[in-house]
N, C-alpha and C positions, 0 to 999 in steps of 0.2 A: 855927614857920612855915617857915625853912630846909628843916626835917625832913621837914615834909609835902611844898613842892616840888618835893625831893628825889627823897621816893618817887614824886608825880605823872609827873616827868621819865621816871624808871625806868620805869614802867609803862607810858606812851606811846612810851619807846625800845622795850621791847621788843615791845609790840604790831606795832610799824613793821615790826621785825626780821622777825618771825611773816607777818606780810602779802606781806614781799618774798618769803618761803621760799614761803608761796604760789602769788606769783602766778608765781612761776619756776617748782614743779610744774606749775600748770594749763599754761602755755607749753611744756614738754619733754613735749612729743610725738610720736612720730612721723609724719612727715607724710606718708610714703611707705607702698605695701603694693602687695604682686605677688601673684597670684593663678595658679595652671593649675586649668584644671575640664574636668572631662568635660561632653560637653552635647548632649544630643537636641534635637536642630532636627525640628518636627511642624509643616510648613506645613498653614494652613486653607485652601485655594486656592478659587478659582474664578474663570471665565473668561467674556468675550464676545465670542465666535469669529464674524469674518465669512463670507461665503459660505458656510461646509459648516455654519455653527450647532458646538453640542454645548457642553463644558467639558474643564474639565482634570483630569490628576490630576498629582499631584508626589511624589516620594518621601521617606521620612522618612530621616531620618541621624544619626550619631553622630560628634560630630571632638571634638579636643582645644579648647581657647579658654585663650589666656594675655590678662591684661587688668594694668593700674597704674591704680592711684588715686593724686589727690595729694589730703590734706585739708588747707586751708584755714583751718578751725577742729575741733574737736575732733567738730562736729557738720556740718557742711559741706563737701561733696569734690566731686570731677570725677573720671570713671572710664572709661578709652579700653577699649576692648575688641575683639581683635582673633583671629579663628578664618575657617578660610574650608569652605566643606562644599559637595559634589556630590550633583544630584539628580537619577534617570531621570524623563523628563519624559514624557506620553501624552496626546492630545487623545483623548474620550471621546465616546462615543454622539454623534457627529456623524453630517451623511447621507452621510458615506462608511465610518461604521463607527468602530471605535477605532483611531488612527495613531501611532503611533509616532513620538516624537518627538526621540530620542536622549538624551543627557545634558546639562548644564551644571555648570559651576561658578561658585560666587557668594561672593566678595570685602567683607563687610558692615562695614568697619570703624562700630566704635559710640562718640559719647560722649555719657553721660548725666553730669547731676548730679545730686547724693543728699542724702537729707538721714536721718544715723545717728542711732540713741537709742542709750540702754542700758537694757534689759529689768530688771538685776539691779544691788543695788548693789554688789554687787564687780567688775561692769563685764567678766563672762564671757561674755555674751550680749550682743550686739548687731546687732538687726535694722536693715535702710535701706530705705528708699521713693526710686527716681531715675525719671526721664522726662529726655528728650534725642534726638539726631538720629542717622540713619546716612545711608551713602554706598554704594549697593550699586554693583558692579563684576562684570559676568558676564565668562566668560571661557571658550575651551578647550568651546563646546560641540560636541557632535557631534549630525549632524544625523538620525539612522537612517534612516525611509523615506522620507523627502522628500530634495531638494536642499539646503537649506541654510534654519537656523533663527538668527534675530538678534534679541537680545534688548537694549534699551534699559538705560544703566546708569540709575539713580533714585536721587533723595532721598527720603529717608522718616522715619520715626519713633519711636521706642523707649519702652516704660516697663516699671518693672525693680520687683521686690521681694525682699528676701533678707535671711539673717542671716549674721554672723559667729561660733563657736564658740571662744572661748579657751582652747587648750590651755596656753601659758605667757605671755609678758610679750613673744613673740616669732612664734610659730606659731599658728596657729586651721585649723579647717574652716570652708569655705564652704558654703549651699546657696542655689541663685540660679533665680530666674523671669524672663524678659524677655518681651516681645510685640514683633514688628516690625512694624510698619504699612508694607509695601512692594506696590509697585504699579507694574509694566512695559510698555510698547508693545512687542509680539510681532510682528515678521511672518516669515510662512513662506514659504518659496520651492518650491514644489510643482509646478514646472514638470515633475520628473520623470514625474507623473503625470499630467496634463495640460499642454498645453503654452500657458505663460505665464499659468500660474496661482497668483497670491499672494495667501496668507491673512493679514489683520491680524487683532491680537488684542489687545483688554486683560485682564492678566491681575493680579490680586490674590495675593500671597504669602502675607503674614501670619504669617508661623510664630512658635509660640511655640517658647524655647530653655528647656529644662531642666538644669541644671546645678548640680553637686557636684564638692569639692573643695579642696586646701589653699592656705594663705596663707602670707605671711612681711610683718611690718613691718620698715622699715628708714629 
């Protein structure tokens, strides 16, 4: 009887043993990852231009985007994203024709949260699904043929799909989709052309950001 106890103990100690190694693998993780991506910004615009009518157009762009996630749990993160990009702006088929509208720049900082799998079991792929808020910030625009063009900053929206590429225990490639739901009050100072004449406008951004690129966890 001793003997069997004995073994019972053993087996139970070491099962415990085995458990604690466990759950301190599942726990040592790294919580932290940086990311730099290249990223096509392709706004889907359009517009509702008072007095002259017509829409918009916006241009598309290419900027660098550095972003940090912190994960949470091994499947749960929070992800700041932060890239800023310039675009020539043009009011379109209106009844004064197409105007020129100079350039902007726009300030988007983004945080979504995600939520990771892993595609493989050796945990070399790993795709995410996030949605989450931005904070658009225009800034620096010039106003071409008109007097002066002001563009409202905005809250807005984000949702994101992407994977991870494991290259080692350290490094991966990224490749990442986001959507902005963003949406601005325009008005235009057009006084140049006639005198004391101001164009409001709502105008719809939307762009989708395309991006690729590497990682580091730490």
């Amino acid at each position: 009887m001793r003997k069997i106890l004995l073994t019972v103990l053993s087996v139970l100690a070491l099962n415990a043993m085995a458990q604690e190694k466990e759950d301190v693998k599942v726990n040592d993780f790294k919580k932290w990852q940086v990311r730099l991506r290249g990223v096509g910004v392709v706004p889907t615009e359009s517009a509702t231009i008072g007095v002259i009518g017509g829409d918009v157009n916006i241009s598309n762009s290419f900027i660098p985007e550095l972003d940090f996630t912190y994960f949470f749990t091994e499947h749960i993160a929070a992800e700041l994203i932060l890239g800023t990009t310039k675009h020539d702006v043009q009011a379109v088929e209106t009844a004064a024709g197409n105007v020129d509208l100079g350039s902007v720049w726009l300030l988007p900082p983004t945080l979504t949260a995600q939520y990771h799998f892993y595609a493989t079991n050796d945990k070399v792929l790993k795709p995410y699904i996030g949605a989450g808020v931005n904070y658009t910030i225009f800034y620096n625009s010039k106003s071409g043929a008109v007097a002066d063009v002001k563009y409202d900053n905005a809250l807005g929206y984000a949702a994101q799909v992407g994977f991870d590429l494991m290259l080692n225990d350290k490094f991966f490639i990224n490749v990442d989709a986001k959507r902005l739901f963003l949406n601005t009050d325009v008005t235009v100072d057009a006084s140049n052309l006639a005198p004391g004449l101001s164009i409001p406008s709502d105008v719809d951004i939307d762009p989708w950001l395309f991006g690729m690129g590497i990682g580091m966890k730490f």
